[in-house]
C-alpha positions as CSV (number, residue, x, y, z in Angstrom):
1,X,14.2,-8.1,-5.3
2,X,12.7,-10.7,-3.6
3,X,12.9,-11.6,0.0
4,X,11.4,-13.6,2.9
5,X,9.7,-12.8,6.1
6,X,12.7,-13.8,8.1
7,X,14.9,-12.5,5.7
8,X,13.2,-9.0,5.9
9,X,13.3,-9.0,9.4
10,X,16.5,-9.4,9.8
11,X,17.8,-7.0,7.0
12,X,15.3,-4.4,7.3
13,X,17.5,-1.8,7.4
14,X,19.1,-2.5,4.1
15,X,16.0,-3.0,2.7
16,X,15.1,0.5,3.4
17,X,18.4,1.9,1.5
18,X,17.3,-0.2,-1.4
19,X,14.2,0.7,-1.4
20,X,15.0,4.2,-0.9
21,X,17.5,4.7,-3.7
22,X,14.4,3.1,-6.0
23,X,14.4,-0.4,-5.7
24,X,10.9,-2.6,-5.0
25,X,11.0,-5.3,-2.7
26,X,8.6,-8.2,-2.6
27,X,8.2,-10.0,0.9
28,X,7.0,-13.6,0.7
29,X,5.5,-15.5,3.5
30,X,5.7,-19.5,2.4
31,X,6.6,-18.5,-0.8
32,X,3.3,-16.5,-1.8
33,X,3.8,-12.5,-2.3
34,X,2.2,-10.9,0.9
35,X,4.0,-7.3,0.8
36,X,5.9,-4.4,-1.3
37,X,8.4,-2.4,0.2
38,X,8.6,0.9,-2.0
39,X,10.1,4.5,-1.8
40,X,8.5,6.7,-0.1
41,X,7.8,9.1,-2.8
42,X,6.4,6.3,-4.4
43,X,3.0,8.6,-5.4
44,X,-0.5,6.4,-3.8
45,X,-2.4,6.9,-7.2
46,X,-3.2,3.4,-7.0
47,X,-5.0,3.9,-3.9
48,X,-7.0,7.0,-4.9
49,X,-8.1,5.3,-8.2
50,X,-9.5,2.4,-6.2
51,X,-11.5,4.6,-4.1
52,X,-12.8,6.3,-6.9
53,X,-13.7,3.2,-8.7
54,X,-15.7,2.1,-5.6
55,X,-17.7,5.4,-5.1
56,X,-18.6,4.8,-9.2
57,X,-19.5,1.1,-8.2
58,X,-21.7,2.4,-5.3
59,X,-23.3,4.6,-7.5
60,X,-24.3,2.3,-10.2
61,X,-25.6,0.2,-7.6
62,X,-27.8,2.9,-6.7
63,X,-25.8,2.9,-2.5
64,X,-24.6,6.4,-1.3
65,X,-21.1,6.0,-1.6
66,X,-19.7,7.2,1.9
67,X,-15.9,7.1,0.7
68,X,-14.3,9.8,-0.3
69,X,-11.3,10.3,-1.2
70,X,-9.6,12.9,1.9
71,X,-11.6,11.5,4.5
72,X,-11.0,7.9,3.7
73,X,-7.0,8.7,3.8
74,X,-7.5,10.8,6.9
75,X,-9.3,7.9,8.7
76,X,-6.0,6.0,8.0
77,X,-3.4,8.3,9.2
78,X,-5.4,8.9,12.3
79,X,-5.3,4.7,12.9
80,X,-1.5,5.3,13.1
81,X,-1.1,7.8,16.0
């Protein structure tokens, strides 16, 4: 499904049944794709690969990679709280 800022905004809730029972949800802003709204067991693989992929680019570049893959995610819960 695709949906607008505004349109999100105002049916957020719904959105979050949809998206719970499996369906993604692309939010627009001026008609360019800006988020995803997915289930939460939706697994972050894509997110771990990236990180991954930067620590090998690091590396070939000879640079000390400094991400790794638990402490980057913990630095990102901990902006939450």
């Amino acid at each position: 499904m695709i949906a607008t800022l505004r349109e999100s905004k105002t049916k957020l809730s719904e959105f979050v049944s949809l998206a719970n029972s499996g369906e993604e949800i692309l939010i627009t802003v001026h008609g360019q794709p800006k988020a995803r709204l997915l289930p939460a067991s939706t697994p972050l693989s894509d997110t771990t690969d990236w990180l991954c992929d930067l620590a090998a680019l690091r590396s070939s570049l000879g640079q000390p990679s400094t991400v790794e893959k638990p402490s980057a995610l913990d630095e990102v819960r901990e902006d939450r709280w």
